[in-house]
C-alpha positions in Angstrom: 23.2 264.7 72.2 23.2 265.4 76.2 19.6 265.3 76.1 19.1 262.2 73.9 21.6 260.6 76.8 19.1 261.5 79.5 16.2 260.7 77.5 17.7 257.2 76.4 19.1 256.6 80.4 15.9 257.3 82.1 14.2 255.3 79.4 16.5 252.2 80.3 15.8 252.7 83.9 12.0 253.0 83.7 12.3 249.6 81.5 14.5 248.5 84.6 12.1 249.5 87.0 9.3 248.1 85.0 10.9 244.7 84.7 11.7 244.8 88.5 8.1 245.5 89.6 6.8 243.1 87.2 9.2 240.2 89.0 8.4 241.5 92.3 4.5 240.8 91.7 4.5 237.8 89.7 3.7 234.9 92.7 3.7 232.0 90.2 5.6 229.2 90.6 9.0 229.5 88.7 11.1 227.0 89.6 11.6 222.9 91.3 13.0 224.4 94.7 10.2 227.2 94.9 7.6 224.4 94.7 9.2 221.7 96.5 9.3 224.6 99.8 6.0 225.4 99.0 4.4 221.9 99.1 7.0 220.0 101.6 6.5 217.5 98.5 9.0 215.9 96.1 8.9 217.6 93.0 8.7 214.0 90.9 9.6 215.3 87.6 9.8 218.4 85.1 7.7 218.2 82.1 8.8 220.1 78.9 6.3 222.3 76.6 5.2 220.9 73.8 4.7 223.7 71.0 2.9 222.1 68.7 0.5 220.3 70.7 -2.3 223.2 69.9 -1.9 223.0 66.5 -1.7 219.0 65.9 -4.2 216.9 68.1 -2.9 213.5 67.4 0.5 214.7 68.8 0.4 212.6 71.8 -0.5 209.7 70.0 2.7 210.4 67.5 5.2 211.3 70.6 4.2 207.8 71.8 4.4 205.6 68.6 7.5 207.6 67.0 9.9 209.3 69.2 10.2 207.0 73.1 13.6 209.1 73.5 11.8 212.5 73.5 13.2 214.8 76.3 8.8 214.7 76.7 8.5 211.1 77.2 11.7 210.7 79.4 9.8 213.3 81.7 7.3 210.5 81.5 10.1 208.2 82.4 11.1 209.9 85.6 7.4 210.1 87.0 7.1 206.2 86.6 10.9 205.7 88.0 10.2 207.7 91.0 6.5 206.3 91.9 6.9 202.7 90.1 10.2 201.8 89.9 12.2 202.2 92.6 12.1 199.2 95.2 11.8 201.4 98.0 8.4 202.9 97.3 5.3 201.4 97.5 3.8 201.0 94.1 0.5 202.7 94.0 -2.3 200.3 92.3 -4.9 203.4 91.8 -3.0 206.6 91.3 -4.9 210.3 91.0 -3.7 212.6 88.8 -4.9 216.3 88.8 -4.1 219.7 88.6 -5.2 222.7 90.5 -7.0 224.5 87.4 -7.4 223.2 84.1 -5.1 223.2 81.3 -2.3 222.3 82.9 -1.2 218.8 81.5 -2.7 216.6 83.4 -5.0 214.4 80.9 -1.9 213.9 78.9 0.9 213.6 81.5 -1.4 210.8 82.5 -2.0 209.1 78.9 2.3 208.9 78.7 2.3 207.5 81.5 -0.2 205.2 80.9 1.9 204.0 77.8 5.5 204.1 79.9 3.8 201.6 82.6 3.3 199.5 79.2 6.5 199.1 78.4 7.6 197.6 82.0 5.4 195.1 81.2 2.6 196.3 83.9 -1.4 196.0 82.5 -2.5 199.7 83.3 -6.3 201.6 82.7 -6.7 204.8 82.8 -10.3 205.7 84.0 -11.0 209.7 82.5 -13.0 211.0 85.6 -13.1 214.4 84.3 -17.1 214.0 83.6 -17.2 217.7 82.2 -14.4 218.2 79.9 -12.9 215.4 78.7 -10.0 215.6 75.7 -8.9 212.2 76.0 -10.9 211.1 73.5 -9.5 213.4 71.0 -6.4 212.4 71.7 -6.0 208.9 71.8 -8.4 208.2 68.7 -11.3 206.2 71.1 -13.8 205.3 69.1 -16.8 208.3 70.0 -19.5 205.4 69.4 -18.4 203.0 72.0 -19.1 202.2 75.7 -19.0 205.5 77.8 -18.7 206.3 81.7 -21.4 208.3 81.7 -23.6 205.8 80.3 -22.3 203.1 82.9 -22.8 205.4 85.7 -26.4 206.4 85.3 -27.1 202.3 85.0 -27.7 202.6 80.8 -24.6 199.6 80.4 -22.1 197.4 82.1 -19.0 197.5 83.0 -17.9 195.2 80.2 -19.4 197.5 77.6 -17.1 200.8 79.0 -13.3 199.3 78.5 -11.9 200.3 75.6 -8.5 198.2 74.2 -5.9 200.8 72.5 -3.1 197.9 71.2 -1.5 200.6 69.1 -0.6 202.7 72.8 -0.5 199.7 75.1 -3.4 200.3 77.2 -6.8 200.3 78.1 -9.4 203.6 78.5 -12.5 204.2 80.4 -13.6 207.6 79.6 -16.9 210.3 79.4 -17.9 210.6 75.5 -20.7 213.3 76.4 -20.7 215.5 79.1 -22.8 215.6 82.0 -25.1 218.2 84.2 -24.7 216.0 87.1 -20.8 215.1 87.6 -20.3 215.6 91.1 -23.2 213.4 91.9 -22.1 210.6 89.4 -18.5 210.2 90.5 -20.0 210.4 94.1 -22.3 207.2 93.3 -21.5 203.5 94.5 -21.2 202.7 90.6 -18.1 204.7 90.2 -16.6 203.3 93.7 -17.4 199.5 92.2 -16.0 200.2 88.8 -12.5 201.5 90.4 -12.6 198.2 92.4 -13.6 195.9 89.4 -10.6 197.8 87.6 -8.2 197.4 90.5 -8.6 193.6 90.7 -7.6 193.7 86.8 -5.1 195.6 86.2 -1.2 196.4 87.5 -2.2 199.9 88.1 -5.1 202.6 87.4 -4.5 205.8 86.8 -7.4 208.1 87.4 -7.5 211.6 85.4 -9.6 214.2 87.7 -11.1 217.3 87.1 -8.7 220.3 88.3 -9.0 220.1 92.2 -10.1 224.1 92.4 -13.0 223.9 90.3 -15.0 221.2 91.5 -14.9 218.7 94.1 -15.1 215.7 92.4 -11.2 215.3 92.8 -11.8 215.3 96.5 -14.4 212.5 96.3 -12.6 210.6 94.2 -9.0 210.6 96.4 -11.0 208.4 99.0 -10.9 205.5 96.0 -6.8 206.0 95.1 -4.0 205.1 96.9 -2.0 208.0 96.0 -2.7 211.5 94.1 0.0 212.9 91.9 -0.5 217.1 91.6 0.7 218.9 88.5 1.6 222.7 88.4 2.6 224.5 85.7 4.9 226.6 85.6 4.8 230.3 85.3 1.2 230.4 85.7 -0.2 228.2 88.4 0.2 230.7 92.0 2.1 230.0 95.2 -1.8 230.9 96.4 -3.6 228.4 94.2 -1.2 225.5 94.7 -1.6 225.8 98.7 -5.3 225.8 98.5 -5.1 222.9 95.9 -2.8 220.7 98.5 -4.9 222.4 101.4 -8.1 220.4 100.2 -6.8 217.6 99.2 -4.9 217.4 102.6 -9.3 217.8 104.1 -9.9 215.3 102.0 -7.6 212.8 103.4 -5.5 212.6 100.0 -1.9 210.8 100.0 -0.5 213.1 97.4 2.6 211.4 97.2 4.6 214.8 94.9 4.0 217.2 92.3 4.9 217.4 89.0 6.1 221.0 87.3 4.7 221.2 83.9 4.9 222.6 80.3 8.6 224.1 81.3 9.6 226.1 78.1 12.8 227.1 77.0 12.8 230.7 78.4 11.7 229.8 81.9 14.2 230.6 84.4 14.2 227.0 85.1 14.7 225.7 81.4 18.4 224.8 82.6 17.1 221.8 84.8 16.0 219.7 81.9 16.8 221.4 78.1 20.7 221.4 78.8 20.9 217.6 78.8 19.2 216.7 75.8 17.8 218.4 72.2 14.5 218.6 72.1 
């Protein structure tokens, strides 16, 4: 018995120590306050998990058309109350949205959004930069056959041929429906700088979706066009490392990144408390 004691109390403390090292080296960031001192930024808004997104891709487009009062789209809510809402900021006409490494939300934070501009009756576009991987398509149900960026940008069509109308969400698309060798170059052209113009003189607002700011430049090229860049981090796996060198080029790039946005918070993050005790979800 005295020796299963031992055995079972230096087990416990090995799991202990284990747990403790494990803490020490994990340099991701974990909660609102750890990001807000690491970026001198307002964190805008916490953005919940969503578990089933992998599994269902027309989730969005349900969380949208079914279920406004989701703890989800009231995440949404706060991003447009903080940047759109509030009489004391200055609304942005063409806001950025990007991430420092991919799968972090951003395409989607910036389709909600899209749709919760909508209902204060403001006319919004969302132009899907991301010329490599694009998932918007996927997930808003644009028709593959019609206009695409791509196309516009090499000089194949028009501007008039690349707007697509999505009544069902509220809100017009441009997006990529192929991918391209030549990205960088394409979103560095003069067509790309006119379209955001044309779109600008349109619409209320623009919302730009970017690839992730550490993988490519195009991000950096494209802040020169927007009046204000919006930077989401998720949570538990973005670093305190990646998120300065995200904000660092964006900062050489003359970006107004106006606050950052912690995403996919599940329930058993440390920070969980901050948005899952108010509501079900």
């Amino acid at each position: 018995a005295i020796f299963l004691a031992i055995a079972g109390f230096f087990g416990l403390s090995f799991g202990v120590a284990i747990t403790f090292v494990r803490e020490a080296l994990n340099k991701s960031v974990r909660s609102s306050e750890a990001l807000r001192q690491l970026s001198n930024l307002p964190v805008i808004s916490l953005v919940p998990y969503v578990a089933h997104k992998r599994r269902d891709r027309h989730w969005l487009q349900k969380e949208i058309r079914g279920n406004n009062q989701s703890l989800y789209m009231e995440s949404i809510r706060s991003i447009r109350a903080r940047l759109f809402d509030a009489p004391s900021i200055g609304r942005p006409k063409v806001l950025m949205v990007t991430s420092c490494t991919a799968g972090e939300g951003k395409s989607m934070t910036c389709v909600a959004l899209a749709h919760s501009l909508t209902r204060a009756s403001l006319s919004v576009v969302v132009v899907d930069a991301d010329l490599r991987r694009s998932v918007s398509a996927a997930e808003t149900g644009v028709d593959p056959g019609g206009g695409c960026l791509v196309e516009y940008l090499i000089g194949n069509i028009g501007v008039d041929k690349i707007v697509h109308s999505l009544p069902d969400l509220g809100f017009d698309m441009v997006l990529p429906l192929r991918s391209t060798s030549n990205a960088g170059d394409l979103i560095a052209s003069r067509a790309f700088g006119a379209l955001i113009r044309h779109l600008s003189a349109r619409y209320d607002v623009v919302l730009i979706d970017t690839a992730p700011v550490l993988a490519v430049p195009d991000a950096l090229v494209i802040s020169s066009k927007a009046d204000a860049a919006l930077l989401l981090v998720q949570t538990n796996r973005a670093t305190n490392a990646m998120v300065k060198a995200a904000l660092q080029r964006l900062d050489d790039a003359g970006a107004v990144v106006v606050g950052t946005v912690l995403s996919q918070v599940r329930r058993k993050d440390a920070i969980s408390n901050e948005i899952y005790d108010y509501a079900n979800y």
